[in-house]
Phi, psi and omega in degrees: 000128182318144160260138160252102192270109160255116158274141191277320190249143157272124187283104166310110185308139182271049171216348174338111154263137190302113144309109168258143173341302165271129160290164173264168197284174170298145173245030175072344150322096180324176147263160206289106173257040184233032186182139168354152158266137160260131219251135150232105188276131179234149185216157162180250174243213179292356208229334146261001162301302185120124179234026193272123196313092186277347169178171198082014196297148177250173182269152180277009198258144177269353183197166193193102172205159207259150199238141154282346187245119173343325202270354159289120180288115215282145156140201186275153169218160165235150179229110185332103187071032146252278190187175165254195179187165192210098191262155170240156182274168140288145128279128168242160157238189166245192163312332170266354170109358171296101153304106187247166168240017177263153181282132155244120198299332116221191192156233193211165179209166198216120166251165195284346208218170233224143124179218170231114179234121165290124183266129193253200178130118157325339154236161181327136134214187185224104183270111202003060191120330180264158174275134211294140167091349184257191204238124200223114188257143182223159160264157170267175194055034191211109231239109158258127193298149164225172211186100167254148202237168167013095181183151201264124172081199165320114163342094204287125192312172173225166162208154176248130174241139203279126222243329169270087223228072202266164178281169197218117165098019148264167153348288192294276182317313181317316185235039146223329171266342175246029175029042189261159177058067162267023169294347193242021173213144175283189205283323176307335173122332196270143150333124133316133200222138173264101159303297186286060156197155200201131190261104187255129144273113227218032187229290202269319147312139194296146174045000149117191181188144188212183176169143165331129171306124146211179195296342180261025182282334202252011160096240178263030168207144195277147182209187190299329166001297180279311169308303188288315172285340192286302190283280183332314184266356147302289170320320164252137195291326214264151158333129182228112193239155185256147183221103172243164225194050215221153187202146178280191187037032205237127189278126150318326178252042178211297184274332205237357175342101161248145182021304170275015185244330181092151189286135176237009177214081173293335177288345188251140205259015190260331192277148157091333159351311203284337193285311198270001172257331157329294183292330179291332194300315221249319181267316189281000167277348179270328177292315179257047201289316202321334184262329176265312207270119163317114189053085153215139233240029172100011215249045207017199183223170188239089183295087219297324208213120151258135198233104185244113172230122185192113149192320158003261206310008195257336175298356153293156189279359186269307158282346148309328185302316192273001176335279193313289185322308193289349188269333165320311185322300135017279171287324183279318182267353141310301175282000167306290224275339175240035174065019208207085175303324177253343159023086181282161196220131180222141200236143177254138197266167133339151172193044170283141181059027187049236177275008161260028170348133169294130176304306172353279196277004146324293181322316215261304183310286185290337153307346177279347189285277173350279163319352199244353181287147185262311180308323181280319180218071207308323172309315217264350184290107210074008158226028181233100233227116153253136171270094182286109204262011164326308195274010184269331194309133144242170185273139167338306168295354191230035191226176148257022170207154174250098178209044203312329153330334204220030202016060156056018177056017195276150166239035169270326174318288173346304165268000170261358172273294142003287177297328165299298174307323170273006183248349172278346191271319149320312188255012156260328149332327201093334175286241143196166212214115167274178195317167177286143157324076190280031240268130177285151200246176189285154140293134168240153194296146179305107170307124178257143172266141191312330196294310176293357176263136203289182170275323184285344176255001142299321154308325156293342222233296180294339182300316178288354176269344175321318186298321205260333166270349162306297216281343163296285159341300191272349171264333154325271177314331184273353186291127175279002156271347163242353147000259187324315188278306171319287192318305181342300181247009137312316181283327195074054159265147164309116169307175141336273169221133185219147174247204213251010168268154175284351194278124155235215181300315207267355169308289199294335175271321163305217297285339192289324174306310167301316199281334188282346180091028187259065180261031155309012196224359211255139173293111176277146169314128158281098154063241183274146198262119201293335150292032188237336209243171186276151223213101211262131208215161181192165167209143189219190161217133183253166172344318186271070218278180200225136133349145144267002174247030168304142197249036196245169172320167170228002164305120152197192188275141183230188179248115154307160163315157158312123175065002153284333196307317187255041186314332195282331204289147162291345215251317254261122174258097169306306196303316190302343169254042177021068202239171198240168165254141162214195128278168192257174034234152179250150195183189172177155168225089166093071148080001197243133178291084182235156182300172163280285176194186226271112184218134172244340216260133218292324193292336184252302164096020170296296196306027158239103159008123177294157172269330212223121208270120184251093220261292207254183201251329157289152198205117173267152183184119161206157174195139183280112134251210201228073189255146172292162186265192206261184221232140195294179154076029176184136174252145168248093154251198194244098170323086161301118157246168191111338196199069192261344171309176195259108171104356214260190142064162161215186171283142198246166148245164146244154187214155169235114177048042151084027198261122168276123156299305219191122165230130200227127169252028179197161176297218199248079170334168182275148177107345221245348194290190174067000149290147199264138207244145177168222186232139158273153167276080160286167159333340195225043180212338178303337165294346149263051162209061180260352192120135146114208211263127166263135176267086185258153173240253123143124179247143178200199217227166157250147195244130174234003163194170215200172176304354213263316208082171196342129156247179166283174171313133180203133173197165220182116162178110201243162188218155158203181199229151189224167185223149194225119155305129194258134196306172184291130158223027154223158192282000000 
């Protein structure tokens, strides 16, 4: 018969040893299987499941670049369909060693960040030693001498782009490039792995799974474990097994509810759940050590520890008030239920966004604080441990994810949570543990909100950045993924293949021109605004007919009316064919000239009321004017509105002097809204825009049911012609 030891008091071993900051290396040894397995159960959410990166992180900046001028505003921007980017300040000084923000002609300079950098500047210089545009590596806490040359007037600002833009905050960087945690890696470049610590997951895996601790034990994501194990089994001579037992998205006071907090869904087979596969998890992995811990000889266990990392799900204010109470509960019915009265317990509070914590998340913080107070809860004195995991958050820039929720996936947080938790688990043990591993860090600086920046220091902000967004602009264009498509559609030539958004290659270059504030490139109103002018129209229903709770395009080829067939011709005499005059934009909703729905948005423009009552499910629409031609050194196309939404719309035609421009046979699929929908006027439609009168024309559908299902009758549908002066597209 198996021996099984739950000890109610844990004995501190007369071999304890001081936990020194940096761990020693693994020495490859099982543990002493002549003495207890010492046991720890760690248990919470998603965040002791483990959400930390083991490798493969990418950077989140498509650029990264450093400014000598103050008036640029430091942190990320983005430029739509382009990249994101991130700008920073320089420090220069001068010849005595004096920090200035005035341009100056030489000194020294200090940058904040590591890397490989091209020094850009309008005129000759030298950044310690290289010459502008060559790659030059620098430190931070390092002063390099510069030198700008042959130029007129004030000295001209500089900037450097950091050209090794390597990923930040998985695994593989934390400890082979940033040379931290070096206990998790040999001499060879591999992973470490501990024969005395022996990792079981006993929750989300079938019959559990388990393997020697190293950064791969928990699979392809890293969780407190390894940090937390790492010390224990530095700290104990005996077999150290981890039992983890943790699941995400799970509330205390509701899934993990234990016992003594009592039911508040007696009906429900979900509350208190999660609490009783905790324990199940724990006892049938306690049942079955001959089989999880490698060599173990009969010698029973020891229930050393409990490790609580949980609270995300706990931030509605109805559950955080009740925090503190469930987790004392928490605690107390644990070590009830698993026979180990004194149990020690150490708790990791929340720490999403470090001290700039979201208030949400205050409440859950200080009560996780809170149990571990001996004046709040004296029972608790000395077996009870809070970890403030705050000072662990990194930041999005130094992470692989923008996920805060899961701390940005970084997995230098993970082990130092971990690792906090086990040297606190030590010191409720009797020993003792100097501090987690800390490299001092920046303050970080006040996020400014757009709402605080003025016009004039947004106008300072783009003048100083031109340069460095010309030099984005130029990589743009040479980028061989827009090449083609730039000449392309400089020419107005007909792609390949075109659908029915207007957005190409050259979308992404204006916008890098808008962020510099530069909108000469921005699409303008062409000549007469075709919603201003008269407009001759009919709607019919046609022959081929359609289901109306059909929920598909409702576009398709139908046969006109008698004497309609060449409706589209500049020659078509419409009144003789019984077409009305009106404006646009035409439409109705459930029979009334009502908007679709509260829309500001200039490309579709539903949120106005039709002028013009669109009665029947096909809608004909043309009107003969007088437009100027068109100007070289600019493309034109033709604006559809009404239907830019998700779900919206329907398929259209354009015709020029009876021509077909441009055909869409379905509305705006999910993912696709907020685009402006139409035609390009390519080079081989420009021979009717010599000057004198053009005939557009345009056809579409009425929608009477959606994916969604049946609507009232609904159609929204306007056309105008826009014209875009087109940017430098070569460098």
């Amino acid at each position: 018969m198996k021996l099984l030891l739950a000890l109610s008091t844990i004995a501190l071993s007369s071999f304890a040893k001081e936990i020194p900051t940096i761990l020693p290396d693994p020495d490859g040894n099982p543990g002493d299987p002549t003495k207890p397995v010492k046991v720890y159960l760690l248990a919470g959410q998603s965040n002791m499941v483990g959400m930390g990166t083991l490798s493969g992180a990418k950077n989140l900046y498509t650029g990264h670049f450093l400014t000598s001028d103050p008036a640029a505003l430091e942190g990320p921007f983005e430029i739509y369909k382009v990249g994101k980017y991130k700008i920073s300040h320089l420090t220069t000084f001068t010849a005595d060693g004096t920090a200035t923000t005035d341009p100056i002609v030489s000194g020294t300079l200090e940058v904040p960040i590591a890397g490989a950098f091209k020094v850009h500047c309008s005129s000759p210089i030298t950044v310690a030693g290289n010459t502008a545009s060559s790659e030059v590596t620098l430190q931070p806490g390092m002063r390099y001498p510069f030198e700008i040359s042959e130029f007129q007037g004030a000295p001209p600002r500089f900037h450097l782009e950091k050209t090794d833009l390597l990923g930040n905050g998985d695994l593989e960087n934390v400890v082979k490039r940033e040379k931290k945690f070096p206990n998790l890696i040999d001499d060879s470049g591999n992973w470490t792995v501990r024969h005395d610590v022996y990792y079981q997951e006993a929750r989300i895996a079938k019959d559990g799974q388990g393997s020697p601790l190293s950064p791969t034990s928990n699979g392809k994501v890293l969780g407190p474990e390894v940090g937390f194990g790492h010390v224990m089994g530095t700290f104990h001579d005996e077999q150290v097994l981890l039992i983890k037992t943790a699941m995400g998205n799970r509330a205390l006071s509701f899934d993990f509810r234990p016992p003594s907090s009592g039911r508040t869904a007696p009906d429900s087979k979900w509350e208190s759940l999660e609490y009783k596969l905790m324990i199940e998890g724990v006892q049938k992995t306690l049942a079955n050590l001959d089989k999880v811990v490698p060599g173990y000889k009969g010698q029973g266990y020891e229930l050393a520890g409990f490790a609580w990392w949980q609270g995300h799900k706990d931030s509605p204010p109805e559950a955080a008030a009740e925090y503190e109470k469930n987790l004392v509960n928490l605690i107390n019915d644990v070590r009830k239920d698993l026979k180990a009265p004194k149990m020690p317990a150490v708790i990791a509070t929340v720490g999403f966004g470090g001290h700039r914590m979201d208030a949400k998340y205050l409440p859950i913080l200080e009560a996780q604080l809170a149990v571990s107070d001996p004046a709040k809860h004296p029972a608790f004195k000395g077996t009870v441990a809070s970890v403030d995991t705050r000072p662990f958050w990194r930041e999005v820039d130094e992470s692989p994810a923008n996920q805060d929720y899961h701390y940005n996936r970084n997995a230098e947080t993970y082990l130092l949570v971990g690792d906090a938790l086990g040297r606190s688990m030590v010191g409720l043990l009797g020993g003792t543990a100097a501090p987690s591993p800390r490299p001092p860090r920046p303050e970080p600086k006040p996020v400014i909100a757009a709402t605080e920046i003025t016009d004039t220091q947004k106008a300072a902000h783009q003048e100083a950045i031109k340069q460095i967004l010309f030099g984005i602009a130029d990589s743009y264009r040479s980028n061989p993924r827009y090449q083609k498509a730039l000449i392309t559609e400089a020419g107005s030539e007909r792609p390949d293949r075109q659908n029915q958004f207007l957005r190409g290659a050259m979308f992404g270059l204006t916008n890098i021109y808008r962020t510099a504030g530069i909108t000469d490139y921005d699409w303008q109103p062409f000549a007469t605004d075709l919603r201003t002018v008269d407009w001759e129209y009919t709607s019919f229903d046609p022959a081929e007919k359609l289901p109306k709770d059909h929920k598909g395009a409702r576009y398709r080829k139908v046969t006109y009316p008698e004497n309609m067939a060449d409706w589209a011709a500049s020659n078509f005499d419409a009144s003789k064919a019984g077409f009305q005059k009106g404006h646009q934009p035409f439409g109705q909703l459930d029979g009334k000239l009502s908007p679709l729905r509260d829309c500001d948005n200039p490309l579709c423009g539903c949120g106005h009321a039709p002028l013009s009552l669109w009665e029947k499910e096909v809608l004909l629409a043309r009107t003969t004017i007088d437009l100027p031609a068109f100007k070289k050194g600019h493309r034109y196309r033709i604006v559809v509105g009404g239907g830019a939404h998700v779900f919206a719309g329907e398929g259209y035609t354009l015709y020029i002097n009876g021509k077909l421009l441009a055909e869409s046979n379905r509305g705006v699929a999910r993912r696709e809204g907020g685009q402006p929908r139409g035609g390009h006027i390519f080079a081989d439609f420009h021979e009717h825009f010599k000057g004198g009168k053009v005939t557009i024309a345009a056809t579409s559908f009425l929608s009477y049911a959606s994916p969604r299902g049946p609507i009232p009758p609904t159609g929204h549908f306007s056309v105008w012609i826009e014209e875009q002066k087109i940017p430098p597209i070569i460098e």
